[in-house]
Structure formats: structure tokens, C-alpha cells
N, C-alpha and C positions, 0 to 999 in steps of 0.2 A: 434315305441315307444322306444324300444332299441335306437335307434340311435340316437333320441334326448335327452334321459335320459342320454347318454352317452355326450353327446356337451352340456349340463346341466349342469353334475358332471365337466366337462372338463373348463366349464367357470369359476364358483367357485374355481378351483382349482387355475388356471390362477391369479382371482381375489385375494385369499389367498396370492399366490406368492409374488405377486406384492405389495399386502401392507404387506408383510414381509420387503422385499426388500427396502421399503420406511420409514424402521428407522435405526436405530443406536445406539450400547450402548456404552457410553463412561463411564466406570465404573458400579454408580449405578444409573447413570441416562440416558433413552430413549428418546433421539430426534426423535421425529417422525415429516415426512418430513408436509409442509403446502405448502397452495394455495401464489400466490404471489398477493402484495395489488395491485388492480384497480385503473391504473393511469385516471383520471377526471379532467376537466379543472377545476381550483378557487377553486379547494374541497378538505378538509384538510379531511386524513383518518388517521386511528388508525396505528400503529405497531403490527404486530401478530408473537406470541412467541410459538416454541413447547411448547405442554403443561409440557415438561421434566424440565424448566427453567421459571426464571425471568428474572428481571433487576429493579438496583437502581442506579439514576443517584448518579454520586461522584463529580461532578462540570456543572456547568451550563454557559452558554454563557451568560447570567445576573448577573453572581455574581460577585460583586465587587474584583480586586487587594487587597492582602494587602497591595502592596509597589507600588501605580498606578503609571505611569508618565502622561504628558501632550498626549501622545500618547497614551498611552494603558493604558486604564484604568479599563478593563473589562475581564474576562476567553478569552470569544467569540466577545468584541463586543471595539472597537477602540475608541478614546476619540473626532470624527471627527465628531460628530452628535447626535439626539437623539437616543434612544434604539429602540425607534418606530416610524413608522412615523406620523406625524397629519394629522387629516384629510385634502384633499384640499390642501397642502403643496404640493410644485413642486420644482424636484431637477431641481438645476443649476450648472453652471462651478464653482461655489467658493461655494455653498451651498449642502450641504446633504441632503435628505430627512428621512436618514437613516444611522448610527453608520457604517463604514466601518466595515465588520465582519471579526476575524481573522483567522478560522478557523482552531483551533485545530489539529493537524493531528495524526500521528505515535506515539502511547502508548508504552512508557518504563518502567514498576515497576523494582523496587529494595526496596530491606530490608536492611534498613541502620543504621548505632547508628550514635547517636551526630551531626546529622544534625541541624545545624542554621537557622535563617530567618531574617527578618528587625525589626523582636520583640524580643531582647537579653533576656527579663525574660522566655519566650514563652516554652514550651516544646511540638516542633513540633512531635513527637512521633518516630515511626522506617518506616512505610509504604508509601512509595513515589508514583506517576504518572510522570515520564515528559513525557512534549511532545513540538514540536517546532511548529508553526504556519503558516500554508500555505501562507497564505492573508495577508495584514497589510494597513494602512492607506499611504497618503505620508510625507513626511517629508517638512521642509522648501524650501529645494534645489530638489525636485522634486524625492528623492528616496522612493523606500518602504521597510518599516516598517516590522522587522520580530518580533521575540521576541523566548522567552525559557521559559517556566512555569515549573512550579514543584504542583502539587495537591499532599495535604499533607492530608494523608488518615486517621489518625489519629484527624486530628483537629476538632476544630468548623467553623462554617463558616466565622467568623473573619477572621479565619488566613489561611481557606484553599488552597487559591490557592495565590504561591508567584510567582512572575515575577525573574525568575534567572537572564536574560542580555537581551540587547535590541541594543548592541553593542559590536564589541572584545574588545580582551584587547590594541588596534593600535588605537580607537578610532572612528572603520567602522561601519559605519549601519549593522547589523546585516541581514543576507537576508532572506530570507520567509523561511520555513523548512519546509520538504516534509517526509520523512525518519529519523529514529533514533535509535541506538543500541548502547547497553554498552559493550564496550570493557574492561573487567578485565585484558587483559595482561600492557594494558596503563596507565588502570584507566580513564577514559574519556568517554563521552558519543559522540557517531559521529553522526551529522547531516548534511544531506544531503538537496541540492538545486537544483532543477531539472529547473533551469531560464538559460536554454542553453549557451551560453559564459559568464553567470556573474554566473552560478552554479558553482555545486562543493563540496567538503567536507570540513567541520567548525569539530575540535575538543572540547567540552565545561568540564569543572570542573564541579563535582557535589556538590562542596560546597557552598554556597553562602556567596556574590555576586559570581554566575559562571563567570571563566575566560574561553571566546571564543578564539580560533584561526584559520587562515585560512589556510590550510593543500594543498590548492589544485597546490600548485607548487609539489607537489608529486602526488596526485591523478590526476591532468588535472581537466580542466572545462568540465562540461557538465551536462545534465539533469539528475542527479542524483536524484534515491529517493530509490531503498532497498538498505540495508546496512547491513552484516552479517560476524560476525568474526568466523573465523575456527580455531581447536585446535590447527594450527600450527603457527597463531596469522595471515594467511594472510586476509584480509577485501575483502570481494565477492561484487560487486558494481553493481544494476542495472539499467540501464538508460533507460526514456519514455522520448523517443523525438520521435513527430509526424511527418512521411512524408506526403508530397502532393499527389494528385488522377493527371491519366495520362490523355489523352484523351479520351480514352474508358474507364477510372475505376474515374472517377470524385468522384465517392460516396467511394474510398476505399484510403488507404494509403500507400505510398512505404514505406518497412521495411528500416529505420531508425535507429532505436536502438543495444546498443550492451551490451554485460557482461561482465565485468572487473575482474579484480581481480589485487588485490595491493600486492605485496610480500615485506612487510619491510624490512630494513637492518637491525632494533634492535625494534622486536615487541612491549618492554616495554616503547620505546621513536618514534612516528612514525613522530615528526620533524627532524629524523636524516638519512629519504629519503628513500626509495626503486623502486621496479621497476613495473612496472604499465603495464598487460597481457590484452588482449582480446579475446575473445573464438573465437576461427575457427570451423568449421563444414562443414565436407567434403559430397558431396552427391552423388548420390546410383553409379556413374561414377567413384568417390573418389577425384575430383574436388572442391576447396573450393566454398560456396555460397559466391559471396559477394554482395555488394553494385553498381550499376551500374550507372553511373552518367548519367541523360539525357533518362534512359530508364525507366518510371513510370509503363507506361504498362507494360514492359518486366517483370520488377521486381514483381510484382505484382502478376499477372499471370505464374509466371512461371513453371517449371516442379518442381523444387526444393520445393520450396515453396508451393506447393500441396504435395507435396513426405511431408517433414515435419510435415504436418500437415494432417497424413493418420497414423491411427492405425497399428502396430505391424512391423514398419518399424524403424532399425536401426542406427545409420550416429554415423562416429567415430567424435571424437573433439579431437583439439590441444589448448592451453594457445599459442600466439605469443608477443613478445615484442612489446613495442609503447614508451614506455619512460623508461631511466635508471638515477636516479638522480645523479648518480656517475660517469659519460658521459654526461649526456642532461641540468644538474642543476636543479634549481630551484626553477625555474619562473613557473608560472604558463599555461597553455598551454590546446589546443584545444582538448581534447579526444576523443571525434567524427571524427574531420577530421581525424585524428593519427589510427582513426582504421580505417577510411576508404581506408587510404591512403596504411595501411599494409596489407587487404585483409581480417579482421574480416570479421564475418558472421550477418549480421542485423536482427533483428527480430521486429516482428508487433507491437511495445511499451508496451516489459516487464518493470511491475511494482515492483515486490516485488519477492522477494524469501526468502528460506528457511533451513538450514539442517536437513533432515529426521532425528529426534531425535534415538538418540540408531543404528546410520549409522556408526559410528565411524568417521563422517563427510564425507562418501564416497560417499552421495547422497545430490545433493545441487535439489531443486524442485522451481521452480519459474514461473509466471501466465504472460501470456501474454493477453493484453486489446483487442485488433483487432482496429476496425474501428469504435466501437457504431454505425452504421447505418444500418439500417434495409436495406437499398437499396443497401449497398457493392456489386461492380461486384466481388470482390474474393470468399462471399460468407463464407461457412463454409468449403468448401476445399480447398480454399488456402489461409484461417487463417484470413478470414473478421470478423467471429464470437470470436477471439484468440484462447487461450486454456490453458494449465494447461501442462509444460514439466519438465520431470528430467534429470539432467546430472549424471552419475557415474562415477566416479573413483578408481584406487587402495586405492588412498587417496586422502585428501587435497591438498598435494603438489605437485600431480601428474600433469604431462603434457599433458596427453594424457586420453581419455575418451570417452563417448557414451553419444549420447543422441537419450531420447525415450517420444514421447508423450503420457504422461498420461489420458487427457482428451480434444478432441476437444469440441470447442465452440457449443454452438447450440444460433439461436437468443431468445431463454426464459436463456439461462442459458451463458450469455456474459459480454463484461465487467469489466472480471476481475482484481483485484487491489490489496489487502492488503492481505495477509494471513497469518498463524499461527499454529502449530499443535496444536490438542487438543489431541491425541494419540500419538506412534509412527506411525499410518497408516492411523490413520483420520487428515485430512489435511484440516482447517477453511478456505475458502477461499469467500472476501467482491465485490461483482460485484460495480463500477462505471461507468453504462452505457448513463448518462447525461438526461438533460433534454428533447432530441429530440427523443432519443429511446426508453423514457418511453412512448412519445405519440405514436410513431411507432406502440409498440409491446401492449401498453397500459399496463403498469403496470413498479412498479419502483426496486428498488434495493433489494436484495436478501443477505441473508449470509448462503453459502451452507457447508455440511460436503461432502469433495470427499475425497473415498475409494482407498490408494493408492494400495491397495491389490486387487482390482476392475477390472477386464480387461472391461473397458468401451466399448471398439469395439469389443464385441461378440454381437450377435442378441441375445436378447430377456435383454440386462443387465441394470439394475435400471440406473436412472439417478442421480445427488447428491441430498442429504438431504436438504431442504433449513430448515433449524433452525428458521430463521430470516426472516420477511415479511417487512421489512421499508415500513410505511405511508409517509405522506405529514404533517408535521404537521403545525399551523398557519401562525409562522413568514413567512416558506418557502412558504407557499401557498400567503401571501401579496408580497413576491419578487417577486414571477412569473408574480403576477399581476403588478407589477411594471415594470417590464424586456419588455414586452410588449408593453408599451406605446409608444415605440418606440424609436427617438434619446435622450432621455431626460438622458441619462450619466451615468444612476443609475448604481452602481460599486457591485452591492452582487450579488451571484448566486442565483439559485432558489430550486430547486427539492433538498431535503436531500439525500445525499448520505451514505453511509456503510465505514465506515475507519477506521486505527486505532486498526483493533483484532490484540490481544496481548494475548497468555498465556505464564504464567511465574510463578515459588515459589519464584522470587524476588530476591533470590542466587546471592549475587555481588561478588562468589569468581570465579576465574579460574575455578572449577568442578563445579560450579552452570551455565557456558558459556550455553548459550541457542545451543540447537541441541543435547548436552552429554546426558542429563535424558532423558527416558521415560514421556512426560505429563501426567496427567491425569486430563483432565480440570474438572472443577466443584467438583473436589473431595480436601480434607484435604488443603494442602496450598497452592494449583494451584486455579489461580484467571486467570480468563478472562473478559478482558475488550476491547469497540470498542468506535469508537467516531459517532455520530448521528449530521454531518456536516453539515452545509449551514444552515436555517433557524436558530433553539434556539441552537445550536450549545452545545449539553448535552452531556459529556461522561458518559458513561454507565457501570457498572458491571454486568456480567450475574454468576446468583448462580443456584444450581439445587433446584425445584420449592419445597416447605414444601408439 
């Protein structure tokens, strides 16, 4: 009796643990972790919010431009169709069934005075959103359609959301936009295009009409989408370019991608060139990992690449050159090949990074996607699942560095894409695990809080908070049904995805640079906001809950 009364008390306690472990305090408010939503064929489910939080959308994929063009007439939705489809309506090659949607991406706030619009009596207020547009319609001549919004936090719905540019200032189609960060030592907001040789980094004004430029004869083309300035004004650049599966890894992808970093010649003007770095990463031999042309399997699979992605293991890193504008020019140029051809270290398609806020920018922490397939032969040991890594340095400008994996992938907890801190140790991070691994694993997108202070590879230690349950909601649930039908062209995604967390107090000065403060989301004038992608295409603000 003893000895079950004892593995009684012993379970409870266990149990206590555990749902200690399974929240979070981010000031005065309690995330506590939740179930994730049940992915179901046709079936549109709800969004589930810890009970610590809300959210109120601040723009809608329905809401009209104030300044439409023939193209974009909509937050979320292109001027190439109806809003919805009719019934019985069949898409064809000249005909839509359905508004090309543009989906909103990468959330910017700033706190601005004297901003204008297309309505000169209008008093657009001081509280901004931009964001660029992943998606767009096509054009005459067969390109696509980016665009620049600005949601004007203050307004009415008149005027809330303006179309900044839709072209530079050279007269180019403006390209989809993936990524976005305010740079105060420029003044510029950089957008990023992760469309492989036609990507790259665009500078935009934040006055309107925004004046666009194309920056990338300095940074190189390539799939760019995070983008992150350091206090020494140099731009952290992360690229998701997907590889191919080998013969025995069909379901997985060779590490591809790389992490840049741009050192300007004069941080205040970054049209007047600098010199363009890729991280190396030596392994446990002191050998760089690189890029192996021809070898899918090998890459894949390899010792490094499991090393990497194993708990409490260390590997130094170097910045190496790939382009110098004051020797190479510039034109514009391959950054992919350039690192591969230097011996950068690839990784499984990092999306987004970060500086550990109150790091003195000595810790950059950035999310790598994996494979989304539940069938990956890498698996969770050799980075099929991604995962969640930090680099350290002396400092910013440093050359030389560590990197250490913070959090490996598991398949409930994969995917990774956008992140944000809401602390300096709790660290937002938006899984985009696609339409295919929501049926896999049967449930769809997540928005977790991981503990950077967390040794996740002890036995017995929590897993992240997921804050955020994303549903299916209607539109997305009629695309899926559309997507399906087989060859009929239909051009919109389906399954909503998590993108777009952003916290910020809006600070457009040098000392408000994101990564200097401590956050504290949900509290006084730390605002977090995500975008609720593909379907009604809603950004969102999450407040802590009355």
C-alpha cells in the first residue's frame, strides 16, 4: 500500500511539474501552453488563443485600398477576380475563379509624426503596420505583382490601409516581398525577396508615395527573406532556398541555404556599396561543413549535419567574403553560387532570425524550416524536423563565433518560419509546416514561446508554449477545395499559415533599433502583431486577454 500511495503521490507530482512547465509569464500575463487545432478534410475550425491573450484583427484581406490600382485593389486580395468564387464557376487560363490573393507577409510597426497618404486633408495618425506582399497577380507582360502597404493604426476604415508602391523609383515591377525591417541608421525600410535569381534586397521610403530601390548589386540575388540590422549598422540576411531529395532521401532536402551578413561602407547611405559575408561553420574535426555539389544523399545524411542538429554540441564560425563592391562592383550578382563557391556552411532553409534583445547584439538566434514532411529520411537528427539555432559573438562585427542549437525540431513542433522576442529569453517563434504535413501529422500551424534560458536536451524538459492554435478558416477551407480538383490552374494556397509576429514599441530611433530593449510583449507600448495568411488573409494584434 506504501508503494502505491507512494507512485500516487509520485504521479501528481510529475503531473504538477509538467503543467507548471507548460506556461509562461511574459510580465502580467500567463500563456499557458494549448492542444494544437485538428487538421480535417473541407472543415473550417476555429483559432484557439491561451486563455492569457486575445486578438483584434487591424486589417483584413477584404478591405478595400485607399489608393487601389487596376492590380491591387484589396489588403489581401488582387484586382484579377472576384473576392469569392461562384458557385459552378470553373477556372481557366485567362479566367480566375478567385481574386489572386497577396498575401501580406513580414509586420513592421513604427511610431511616426507627419506621415501622409493619397488623402492630403486626412490626419493618418502616428501608428503604422507595413508589410510587403508575398503573392501578387500578373502583370501585362507576364510578371508578378508585388506591392508595399502601410495599415494606418489610427484610422477609419476609409483610409486604413494605403498602398505605398507597386514599383521602384526606375519604373520595375516591384517583386513579391517576403521579409522586412527598419533600418534607422538609413532610414529605410528593407525588403526582402526570396524568388532565387530575381531575389534580393529592395530599399523603400517610408513616406508616401514610397520611393523603392534595388540594392542587390550590393547584397547579391538570392532567396532572401529575414533581414535584421545590428548596432554596428551591418544587415544580417537570411536565405530559404529549398534543395532537392537524393536517391535514398527523396522525402528530405539538401542544405541549400546560407546566412549573410552585409558590412556597409557608410551605414547611413547603403547605395554607396559594401562587402557581403557568409557564415562558415567548422565541425567537431574543425573542417568547414559545406555544400557538396552532386552529393544529395551524402549532404543529407551526413555526420556534420546530425553533429548540428544534437544537443550541447559546439562548432566555432567564421564571416568569409563573397563579394567586395569596391573590387567586384555593382551589378548585381549570384549569392548562393558565391557562397557556395567560397565554402559557406548550408543549412536546412533558415527563415528568419533575430538579435537576443539586451545581447548587446552578441547573440543573433535564427529558425530553421527542415523538410515539412513527415516521411523525411533525415528525420529529427539530421535537421528533417529544423530547429531553432544561435550564433554568438564578441560582437556584431565580430568574425569569428559559436554556434549552438537551441531547440531541435520534433514533427508536432516543425516548420519553423517567422519569429520575434516577446522577452529577452522568450523567443515567438510561427511554425509553416504546408498543407501536406498538416494531413501527415493531422493538425495545422502553431505559434510557440521557446525558453532561451531552456536546456531543451535534458530528459524530462518542457517542450515550447504553443500560445497560438491556427484553425482553417472558410476562404482557406474553399481553396483547398479548389486545389484539389486537380489541373484546373487555380493560383491561391490553401491551409492558413502563422507569419508575420512582430513585437515592437514602434521606436523609429537608432536606440529604439530592435534587439537594444528588453521586450515586454503584451504589456504598456509593446504591441504584437502576426498575419493569419492564405485564406481571409487578417492581420492580427494579440493584447493580454481583460
Amino acid at each position: 500500500m506504501f508503494r502505491n500511495a507512494l507512485m500516487a503521490s509520485t504521479a501528481v507530482l510529475l503531473l504538477a511539474c509538467s503543467a507548471a512547465a507548460a506556461e509562461v509569464s511574459i510580465g502580467s500575463v500567463t500563456l499557458s501552453s494549448i492542444d494544437a487545432v485538428k487538421s480535417e478534410e473541407d472543415k473550417a475550425t476555429e483559432t484557439k488563443l491561451s486563455a492569457g491573450i486575445t486578438r483584434t484583427a487591424v486589417a483584413e484581406g477584404k478591405m478595400k485600398l485607399e489608393n487601389p490600382t487596376e492590380l491591387i485593389t484589396h489588403y489581401g486580395y488582387a484586382g484579377d477576380g472576384p473576392l469569392s468564387p461562384a458557385e459552378g464557376d470553373v477556372q481557366s487560363k485567362d479566367h480566375n475563379v478567385e481574386a489572386t490573393k497577396t498575401e501580406p507577409d513580414k509586420n513592421t510597426y513604427l511610431v511616426l509624426k507627419d506621415q501622409k497618404g493619397p488623402d492630403a486633408a486626412y490626419d493618418y495618425g502616428t501608428h503604422f503596420l507595413f508589410q510587403g506582399h508575398e503573392s501578387g497577380p500578373k502583370t501585362r507582360d507576364g510578371k508578378t505583382q508585388g506591392a508595399l502597404t502601410r495599415i494606418n493604426l489610427d484610422a477609419d476604415e476609409a483610409h486604413r490601409v494605403t498602398l505605398m508602391a507597386t514599383e521602384t523609383e526606375d519604373g520595375n515591377v516591384l517583386p513579391t516581398i517576403d521579409g522586412s525591417a527598419w533600418n534607422p541608421f538609413a532610414k529605410v525600410l528593407l525588403l526582402t525577396s526570396e524568388e532565387g535569381n530575381e531575389g534580393g534586397v529592395w530599399q523603400a521610403g517610408i513616406d508616401f508615395p514610397s520611393k523603392v530601390k534595388d540594392i542587390s548589386g550590393i547584397t547579391g540575388r538570392g532567396s532572401y527573406e529575414g533581414v535584421q540590422i545590428a548596432s554596428d549598422g551591418s544587415i544580417w540576411l537570411v536565405e530559404d532556398e529549398g534543395g532537392k531529395g537524393g536517391e535514398k532521401t527523396s522525402h528530405a532536402k539538401q542544405p541549400n541555404a546560407f546566412l549573410y551578413r552585409l558590412v556597409p561602407a557608410d551605414k547611413s547611405d547603403l547605395t554607396k556599396g559594401g562587402v557581403l559575408q557568409a557564415l562558415q561553420v567548422m565541425d567537431e574535426a574543425g573542417h568547414p561543413i559545406v555544400f557538396t555539389e552532386g552529393k544529395r544523399d551524402e549532404d543529407i545524411l551526413s555526420d556534420a549535419m546530425k553533429a548540428l542538429h544534437t544537443y550541447g554540441k559546439r562548432f566555432k564560425t567564421r564571416w568569409i567574403t563573397l563579394h567586395d563592391t569596391a573590387k567586384d562592383g555593382m551589378e548585381p550578382f549570384d549569392a548562393n553560387a558565391a557562397a557556395k563557391a567560397a565554402g559557406a556552411s548550408p543549412f536546412k532553409r533558415p527563415e528568419n532570425g533575430q538579435f537576443r534583445p539586451a545581447s548587446d547584439f552578441r547573440e543573433f538566434v535564427f529558425a530553421e524550416t527542415g523538410d515539412t514532411n513527415a516521411k523525411s529520411e533525415a528525420n529529427a537528427d539530421h535537421g528533417g524536423f529544423g530547429g531553432v539555432f544561435k550564433i554568438t559573438q564578441p560582437s556584431a562585427s565580430a568574425n569569428d563565433g559559436e554556434l549552438t542549437l537551441v531547440y531541435r525540431g520534433t514533427l508536432e513542433h516543425t516548420g519553423f518560419d517567422n519569429l520575434s522576442f516577446l522577452t529577452a529569453d522568450q523567443l515567438a517563434v510561427a511554425e509553416d509546416a504546408g498543407s501536406k504535413l498538416h494531413g501527415q501529422r493531422e493538425a495545422f500551424d502553431s505559434l510557440y514561446a521557446i525558453d532561451l534560458a531552456t536546456d531543451y536536451g535534458k530528459d524530462g524538459a518542457p517542450q515550447p508554449v504553443r500560445f497560438v492554435a491556427e484553425g482553417r478558416d472558410g476562404a482557406a477551407t474553399l481553396d483547398s477545395k479548389l486545389i484539389r480538383m486537380g489541373d484546373s490552374g487555380f493560383q491561391n494556397d490553401d491551409d492558413n499559415e502563422i507569419t508575420g509576429i512582430h513585437v515592437s514599441d514602434g521606436d523609429a530611433s537608432v536606440e529604439g533599433l530592435i534587439g537594444t530593449k528588453a521586450p515586454q510583449a503584451f504589456n504598456e507600448n509593446w504591441r504584437v502583431f502576426y498575419t493569419q495568411q492564405h485564406g481571409e488573409n487578417i492581420t492580427w494584434e494579440l493584447t493580454a486577454a481583460k
